[in-house]
C-alpha positions in Angstrom: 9.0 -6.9 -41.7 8.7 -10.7 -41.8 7.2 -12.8 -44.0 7.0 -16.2 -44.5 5.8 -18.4 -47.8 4.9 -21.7 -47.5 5.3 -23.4 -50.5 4.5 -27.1 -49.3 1.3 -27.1 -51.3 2.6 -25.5 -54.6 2.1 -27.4 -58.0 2.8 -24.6 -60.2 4.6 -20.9 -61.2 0.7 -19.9 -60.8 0.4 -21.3 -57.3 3.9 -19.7 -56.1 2.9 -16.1 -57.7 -0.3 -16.5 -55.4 1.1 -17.2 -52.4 3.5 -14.2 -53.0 0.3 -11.9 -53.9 -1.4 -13.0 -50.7 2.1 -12.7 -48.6 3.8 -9.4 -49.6 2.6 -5.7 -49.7 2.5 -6.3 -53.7 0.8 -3.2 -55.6 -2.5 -3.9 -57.9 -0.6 -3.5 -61.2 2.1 -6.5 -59.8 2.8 -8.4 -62.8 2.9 -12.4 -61.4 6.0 -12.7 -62.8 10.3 -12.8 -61.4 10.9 -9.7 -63.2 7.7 -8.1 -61.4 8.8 -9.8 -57.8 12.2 -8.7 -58.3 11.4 -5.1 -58.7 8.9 -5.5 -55.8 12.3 -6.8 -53.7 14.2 -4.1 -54.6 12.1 -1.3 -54.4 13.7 0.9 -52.4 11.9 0.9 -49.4 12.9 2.1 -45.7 12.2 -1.1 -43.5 14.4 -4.3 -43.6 12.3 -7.2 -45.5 12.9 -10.7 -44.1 11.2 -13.5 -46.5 11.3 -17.3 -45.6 10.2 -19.8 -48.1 9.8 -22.9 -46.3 9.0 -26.3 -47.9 11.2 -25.7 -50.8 12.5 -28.8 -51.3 8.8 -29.8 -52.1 9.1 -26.7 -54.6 12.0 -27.4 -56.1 10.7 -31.2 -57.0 7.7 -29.6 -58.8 8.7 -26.6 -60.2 12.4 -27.4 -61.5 13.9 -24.2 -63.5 11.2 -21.8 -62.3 12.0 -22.4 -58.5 16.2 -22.9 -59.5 15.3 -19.2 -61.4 13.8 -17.9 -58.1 16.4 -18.3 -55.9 18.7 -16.4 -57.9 16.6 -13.5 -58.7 16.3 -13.4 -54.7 20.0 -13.7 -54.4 20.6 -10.8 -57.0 17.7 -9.2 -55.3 20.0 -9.1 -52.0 23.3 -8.0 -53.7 21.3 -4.9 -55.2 19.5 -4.1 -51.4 20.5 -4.4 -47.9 17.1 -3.8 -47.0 16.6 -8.0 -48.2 17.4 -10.9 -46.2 15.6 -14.4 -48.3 16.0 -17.7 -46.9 15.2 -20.9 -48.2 14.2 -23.9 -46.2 
């Protein structure tokens, strides 16, 4: 599966965490939070998840530690699964 986040008109954690809801196969309970997303990531599904964030540079201005904080859980996200491939752009 492919999906792709577009995070050119994010100003905030909330506005990242909706664009994720509206994006991935999240369940109901998801929690809008890393620790919630990273557990999504590494759920141990069957199908090979590709996730591109694109405008991130745009992100990164706005959102400083959170987006810095995002990238790694994704990173540790990939080490943990080889079902997860998440590129920045």
């Amino acid at each position: 599966m492919i999906y792709e986040i577009d995070l050119e008109q994010v100003y905030s954690a909330d506005d990242l965490q909706d664009l994720v809801e509206q994006t991935l196969p999240v369940p109901d309970y998801y929690g809008r939070n890393l620790d919630a997303l990273y557990d999504v990531l590494t759920d141990g599904r069957k199908e090979i998840w590709e996730i591109y964030f694109h405008h991130t540079a745009d992100a990164k201005a706005v959102l400083g530690k959170y987006m810095k904080a995002l990238v790694k859980m994704c990173g540790r996200a990939e080490e943990e699964t080889q079902k997860l491939r998440v590129t920045f752009d």
